[in-house]
C-alpha positions as CSV (number, residue, x, y, z in Angstrom):
1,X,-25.2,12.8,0.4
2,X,-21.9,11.6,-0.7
3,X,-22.1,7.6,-0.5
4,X,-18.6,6.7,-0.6
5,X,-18.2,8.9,2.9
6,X,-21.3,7.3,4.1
7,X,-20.0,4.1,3.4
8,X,-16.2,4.4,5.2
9,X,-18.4,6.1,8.4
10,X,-21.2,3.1,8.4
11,X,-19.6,0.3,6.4
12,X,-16.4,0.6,8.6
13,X,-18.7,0.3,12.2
14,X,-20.7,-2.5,10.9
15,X,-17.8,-4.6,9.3
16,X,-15.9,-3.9,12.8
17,X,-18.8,-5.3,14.7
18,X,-20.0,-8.1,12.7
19,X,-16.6,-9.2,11.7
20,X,-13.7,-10.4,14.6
21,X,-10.5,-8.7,14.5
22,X,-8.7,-12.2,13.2
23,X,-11.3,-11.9,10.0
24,X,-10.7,-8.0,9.5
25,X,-6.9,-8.4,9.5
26,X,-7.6,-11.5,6.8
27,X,-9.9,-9.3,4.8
28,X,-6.8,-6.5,5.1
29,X,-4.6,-9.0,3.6
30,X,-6.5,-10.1,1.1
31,X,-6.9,-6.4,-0.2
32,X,-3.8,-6.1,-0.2
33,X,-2.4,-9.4,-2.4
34,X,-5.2,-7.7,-4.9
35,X,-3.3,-4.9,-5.5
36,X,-0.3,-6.2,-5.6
37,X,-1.4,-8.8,-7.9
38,X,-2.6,-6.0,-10.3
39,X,0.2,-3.6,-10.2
40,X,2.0,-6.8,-11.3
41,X,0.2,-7.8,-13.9
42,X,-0.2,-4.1,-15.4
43,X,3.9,-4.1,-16.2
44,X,4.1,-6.8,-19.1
45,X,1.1,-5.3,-21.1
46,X,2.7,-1.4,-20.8
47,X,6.0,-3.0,-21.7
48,X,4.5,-4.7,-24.9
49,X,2.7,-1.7,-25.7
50,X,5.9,0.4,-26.2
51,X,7.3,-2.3,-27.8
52,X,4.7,-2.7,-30.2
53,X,4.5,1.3,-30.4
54,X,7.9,1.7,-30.9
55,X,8.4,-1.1,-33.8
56,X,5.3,0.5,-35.7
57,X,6.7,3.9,-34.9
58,X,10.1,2.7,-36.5
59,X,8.1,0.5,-39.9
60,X,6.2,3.7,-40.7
61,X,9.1,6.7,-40.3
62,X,11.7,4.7,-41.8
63,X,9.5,2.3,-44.1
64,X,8.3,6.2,-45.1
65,X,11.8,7.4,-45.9
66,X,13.1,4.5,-48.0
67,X,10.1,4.8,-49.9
68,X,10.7,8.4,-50.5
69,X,14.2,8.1,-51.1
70,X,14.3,5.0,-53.3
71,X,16.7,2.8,-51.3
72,X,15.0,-0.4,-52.1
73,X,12.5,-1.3,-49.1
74,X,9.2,-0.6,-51.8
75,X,11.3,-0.6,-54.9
76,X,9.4,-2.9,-57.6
C-alpha cells in the first residue's frame, strides 16, 4: 500500500468534490506563494554560508602559513 499514491487517487476526488473550483484554484495559489516564499528565503542563508566558509577557509590556510613562515600574524 503506498499512501502517498493512495492519497493523490482519493485525496484528489474528495478535495475536488468537497471543495468548489474557486476554493481549489485559491488552495493552488496558495501552494504556490509557499514555495516561492521558500526558495526565496533559502538564497541569503546559502550565500552567508559560503561567505562564512570561505573567510574561515581563508583565516585557517593563510593564518596556517604565516604562522609557519614567521611573517608576523602569531609572532610574539
Amino acid at each position: 500500500m503506498n499512501l502517498k499514491s493512495d492519497f493523490e487517487k482519493y485525496g484528489r476526488v474528495w478535495l475536488r468534490n468537497a471543495l468548489s473550483e474557486n476554493e481549489l484554484s485559491y488552495l493552488d495559489e496558495a501552494a504556490d506563494t509557499q514555495v516561492k516564499a521558500a526558495h526565496t528565503a533559502i538564497w541569503p542563508s546559502l550565500i552567508m554560508a559560503i561567505m562564512v566558509g570561505t573567510l574561515a577557509y581563508g583565516q585557517h590556510h593563510f593564518g596556517l602559513r604565516r604562522e609557519k613562515f614567521g611573517t608576523g600574524a602569531y609572532e610574539h
